[in-house]
FIDRENLO-962280 format. One record per residue (C-alpha): x negated, z negated, y negated; residue number from 1. Coordinates in nm, 3 decimals, always signed. Layout:
# residues N
X,Z,Y,NUM $
...
//
This chain:
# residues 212
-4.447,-2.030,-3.422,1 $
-4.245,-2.061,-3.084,2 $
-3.987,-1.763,-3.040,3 $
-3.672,-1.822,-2.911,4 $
-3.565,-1.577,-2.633,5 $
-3.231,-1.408,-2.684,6 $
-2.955,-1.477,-2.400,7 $
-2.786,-1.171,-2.272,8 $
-2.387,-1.228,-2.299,9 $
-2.239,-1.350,-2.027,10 $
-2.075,-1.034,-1.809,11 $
-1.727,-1.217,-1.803,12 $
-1.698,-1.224,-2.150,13 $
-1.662,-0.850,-2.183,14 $
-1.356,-0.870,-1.931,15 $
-1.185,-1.150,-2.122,16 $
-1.201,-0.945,-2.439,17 $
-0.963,-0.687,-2.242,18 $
-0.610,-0.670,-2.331,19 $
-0.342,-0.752,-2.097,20 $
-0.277,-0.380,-2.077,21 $
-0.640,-0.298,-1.955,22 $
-0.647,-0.583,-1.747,23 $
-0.352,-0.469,-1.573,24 $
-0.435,-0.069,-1.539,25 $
-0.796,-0.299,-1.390,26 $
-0.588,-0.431,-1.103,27 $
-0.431,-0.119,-1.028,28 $
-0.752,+0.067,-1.021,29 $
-0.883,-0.199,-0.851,30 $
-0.597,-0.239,-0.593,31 $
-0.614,+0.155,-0.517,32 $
-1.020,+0.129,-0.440,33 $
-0.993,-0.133,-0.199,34 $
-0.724,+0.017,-0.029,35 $
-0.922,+0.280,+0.028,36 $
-1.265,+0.088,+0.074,37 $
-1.052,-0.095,+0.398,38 $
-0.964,+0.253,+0.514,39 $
-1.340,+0.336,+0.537,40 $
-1.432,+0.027,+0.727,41 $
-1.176,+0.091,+0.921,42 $
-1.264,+0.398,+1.014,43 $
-1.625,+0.357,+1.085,44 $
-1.805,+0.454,+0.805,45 $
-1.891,+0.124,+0.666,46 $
-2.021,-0.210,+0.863,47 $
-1.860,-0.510,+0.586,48 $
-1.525,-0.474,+0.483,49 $
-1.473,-0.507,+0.119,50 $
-1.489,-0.866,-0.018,51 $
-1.631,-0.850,-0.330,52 $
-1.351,-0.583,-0.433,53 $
-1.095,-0.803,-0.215,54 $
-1.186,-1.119,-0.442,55 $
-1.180,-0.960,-0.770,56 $
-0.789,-0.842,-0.714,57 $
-0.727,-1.179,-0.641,58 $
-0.862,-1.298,-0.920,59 $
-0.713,-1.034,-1.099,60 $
-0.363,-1.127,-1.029,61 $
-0.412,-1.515,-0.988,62 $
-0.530,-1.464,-1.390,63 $
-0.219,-1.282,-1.477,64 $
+0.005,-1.508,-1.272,65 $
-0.101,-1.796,-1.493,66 $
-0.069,-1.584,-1.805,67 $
+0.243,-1.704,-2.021,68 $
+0.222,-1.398,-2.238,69 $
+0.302,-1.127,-2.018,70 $
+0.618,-0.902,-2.169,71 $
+0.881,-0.828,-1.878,72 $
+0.714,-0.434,-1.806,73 $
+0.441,-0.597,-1.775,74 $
+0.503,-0.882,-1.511,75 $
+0.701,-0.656,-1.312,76 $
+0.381,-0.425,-1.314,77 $
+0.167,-0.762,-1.211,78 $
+0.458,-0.871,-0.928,79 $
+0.443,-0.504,-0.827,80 $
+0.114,-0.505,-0.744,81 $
+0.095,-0.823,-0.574,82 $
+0.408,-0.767,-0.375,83 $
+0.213,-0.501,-0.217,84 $
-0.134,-0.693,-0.188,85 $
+0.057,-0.916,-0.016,86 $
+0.195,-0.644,+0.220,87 $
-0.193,-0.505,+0.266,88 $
-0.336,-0.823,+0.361,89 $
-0.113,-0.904,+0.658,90 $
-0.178,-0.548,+0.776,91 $
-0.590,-0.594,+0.669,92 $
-0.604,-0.911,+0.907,93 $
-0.440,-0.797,+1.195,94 $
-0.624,-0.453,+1.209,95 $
-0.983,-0.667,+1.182,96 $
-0.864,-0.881,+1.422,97 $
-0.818,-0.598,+1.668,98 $
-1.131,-0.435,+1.545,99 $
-1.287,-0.756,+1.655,100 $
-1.097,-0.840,+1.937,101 $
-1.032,-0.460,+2.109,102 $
-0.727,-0.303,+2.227,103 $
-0.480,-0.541,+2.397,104 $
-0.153,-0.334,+2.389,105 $
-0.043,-0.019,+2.345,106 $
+0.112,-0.078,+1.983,107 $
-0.253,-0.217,+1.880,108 $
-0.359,+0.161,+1.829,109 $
-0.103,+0.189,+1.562,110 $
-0.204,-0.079,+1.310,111 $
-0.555,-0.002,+1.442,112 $
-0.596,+0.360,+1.392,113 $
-0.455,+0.582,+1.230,114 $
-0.223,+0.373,+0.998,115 $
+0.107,+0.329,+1.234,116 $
+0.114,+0.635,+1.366,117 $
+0.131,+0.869,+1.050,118 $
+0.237,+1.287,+1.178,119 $
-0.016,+1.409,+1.002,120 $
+0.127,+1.572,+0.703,121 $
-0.055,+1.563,+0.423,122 $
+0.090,+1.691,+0.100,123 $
-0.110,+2.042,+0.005,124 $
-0.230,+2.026,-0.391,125 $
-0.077,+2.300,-0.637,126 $
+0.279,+2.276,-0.515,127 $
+0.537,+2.437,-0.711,128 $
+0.765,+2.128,-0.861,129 $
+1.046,+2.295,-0.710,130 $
+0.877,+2.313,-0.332,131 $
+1.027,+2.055,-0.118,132 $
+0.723,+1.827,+0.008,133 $
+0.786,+1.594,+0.314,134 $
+0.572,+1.337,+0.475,135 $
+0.695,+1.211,+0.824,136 $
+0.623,+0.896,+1.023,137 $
+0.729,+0.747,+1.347,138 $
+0.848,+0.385,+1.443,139 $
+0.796,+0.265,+1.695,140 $
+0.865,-0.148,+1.663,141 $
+1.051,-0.365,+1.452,142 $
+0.765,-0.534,+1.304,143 $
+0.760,-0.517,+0.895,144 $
+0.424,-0.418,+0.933,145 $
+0.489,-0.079,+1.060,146 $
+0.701,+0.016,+0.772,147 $
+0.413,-0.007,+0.483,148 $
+0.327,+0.344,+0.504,149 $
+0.640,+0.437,+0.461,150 $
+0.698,+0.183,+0.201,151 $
+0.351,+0.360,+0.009,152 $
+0.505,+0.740,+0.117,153 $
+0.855,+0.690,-0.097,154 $
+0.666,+0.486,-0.354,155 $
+0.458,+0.766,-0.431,156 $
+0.718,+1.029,-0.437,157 $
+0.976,+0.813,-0.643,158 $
+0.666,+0.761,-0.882,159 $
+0.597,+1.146,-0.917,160 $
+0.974,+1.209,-0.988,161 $
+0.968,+0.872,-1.236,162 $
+1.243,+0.683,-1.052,163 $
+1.264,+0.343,-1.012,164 $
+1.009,+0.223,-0.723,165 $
+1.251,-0.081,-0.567,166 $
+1.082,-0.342,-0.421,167 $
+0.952,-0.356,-0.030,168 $
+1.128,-0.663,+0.122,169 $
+1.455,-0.465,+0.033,170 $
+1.339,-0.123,+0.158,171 $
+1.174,-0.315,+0.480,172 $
+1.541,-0.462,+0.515,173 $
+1.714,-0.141,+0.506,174 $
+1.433,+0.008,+0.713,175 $
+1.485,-0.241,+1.010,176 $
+1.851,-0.239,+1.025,177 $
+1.892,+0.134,+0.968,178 $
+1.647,+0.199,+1.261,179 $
+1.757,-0.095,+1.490,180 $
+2.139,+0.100,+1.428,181 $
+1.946,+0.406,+1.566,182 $
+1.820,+0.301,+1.855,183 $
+2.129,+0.174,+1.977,184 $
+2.301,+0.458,+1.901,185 $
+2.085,+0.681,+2.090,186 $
+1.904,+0.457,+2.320,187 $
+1.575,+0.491,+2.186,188 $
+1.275,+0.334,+2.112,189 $
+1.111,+0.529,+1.817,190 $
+1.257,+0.640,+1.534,191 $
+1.125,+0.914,+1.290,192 $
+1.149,+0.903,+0.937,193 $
+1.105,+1.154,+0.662,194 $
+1.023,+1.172,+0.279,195 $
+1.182,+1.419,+0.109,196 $
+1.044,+1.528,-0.296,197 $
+1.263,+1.813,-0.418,198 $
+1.356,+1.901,-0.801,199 $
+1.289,+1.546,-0.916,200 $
+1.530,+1.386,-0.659,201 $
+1.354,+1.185,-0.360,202 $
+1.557,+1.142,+0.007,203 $
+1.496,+0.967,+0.295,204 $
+1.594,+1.118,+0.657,205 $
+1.556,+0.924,+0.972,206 $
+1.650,+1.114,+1.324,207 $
+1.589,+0.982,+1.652,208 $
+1.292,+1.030,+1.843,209 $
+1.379,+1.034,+2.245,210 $
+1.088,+1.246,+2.356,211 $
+0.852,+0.962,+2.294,212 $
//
C-alpha cells in the first residue's frame, strides 16, 4: 500500500488569512524593526543591511495599495506609513552610499552619523504627564532630508498627546521656509529646533543658532 506524504501548508497562507487590521499593525511593526535594524548597520554592529525586512514592507504596502477594501482609517494608516518609508529610503541610500563611498563633505557626517546632527536628548522613562519633555535638533541645510528626525520627534509627541500627526511634505514645507526666514533674519547658517510635550499640548520652537 503506497502512503501518501502529507504537504506542510504553504507559510504564506497563514499571512493571507490575516485581517486587514493585522496586516496593517504587521507593517507598522515591521516598519519600526527595520528602522531600527538600518540604525544598527549603520552603526557598526551588523555587516548586511536589512533586505529581507526591507522587502517584506514593501510587499506589505504594495499588497495594501492594491487592496480595494481598505475603510478611510485604514488607508490613511497604509499612506501614513508609506509616506514615511518613502522618507527613510532616500535617507537609507544616501547614508550607504557614504558608508560605501567615505566622507566627502562636511554635511556627509550628518546623514552619516548620528542621524543629522540630533543634541542628544533623549526623553528619560517615568515622566510625570505634566513634565515638559523636549527633544532638540540642529539644521544645518535646506535639504528635506535633514528634517526627518524632526519630522519622527513631533510625530511621536503629537502621537503620545493623540493629536492629529499631519503629513511630512507639509511639515518639511513649513520647516524650510520657517528656517530659510531665520537665517536671513539673523544671518545664520544653522537653525535649532525644539519639541515641546507639555499637558497634552505639543509646540515647536526654532531659535537661531550663530555660534555654529
Amino acid at each position: 500500500m503506497r502512503l501518501l506524504r502529507r504537504r506542510s501548508p504553504p507559510r504564506l497562507l497563514s499571512r493571507a488569512l490575516l485581517t486587514i487590521e493585522e496586516e496593517l499593525a504587521l507593517l507598522e511593526d515591521s516598519f519600526r524593526r527595520l528602522k531600527i535594524e538600518y540604525d544598527i548597520y549603520f552603526a557598526g554592529g551588523s555587516k548586511k543591511p536589512p533586505v529581507d525586512i526591507d522587502g517584506r514592507v514593501q510587499g506589505l504596502i504594495r499588497r495594501n495599495l492594491e487592496n480595494g477594501h481598505l475603510t478611510f482609517t485604514q488607508r490613511f494608516r497604509l499612506h501614513a506609513v508609506a509616506q514615511r518609508y518613502s522618507v527613510f529610503t532616500d535617507l537609507w541610500r544616501r547614508k550607504t552610499k557614504i558608508k560605501d563611498e567615505g566622507y566627502r563633505h562636511p554635511k556627509d557626517t550628518l546623514v552619516g552619523v548620528g542621524g543629522f546632527g540630533h543634541l542628544e536628548a533623549p526623553q528619560p522613562h517615568g515622566l510625570d504627564p505634566d513634565q515638559e519633555q523636549v527633544e532638540s535638533f540642529l539644521l544645518l541645510t535646506g535639504d528635506v532630508l535633514e528634517v526627518v528626525a524632526l519630522y519622527e520627534a513631533v510625530v511621536r509627541a503629537r502621537e503620545a498627546a493623540g493629536l492629529p500627526l499631519g503629513a511630512f511634505d507639509s511639515f518639511a514645507t513649513f520647516v524650510h521656509n520657517k528656517s530659510e526666514e531665520i537665517r536671513t533674519q539673523f544671518h545664520c547658517q544653522a537653525v535649532e529646533y525644539t519639541v515641546l510635550a507639555k499637558s497634552g499640548k505639543v509646540r515647536l520652537k526654532a531659535r537661531p543658532r550663530k555660534d555654529i
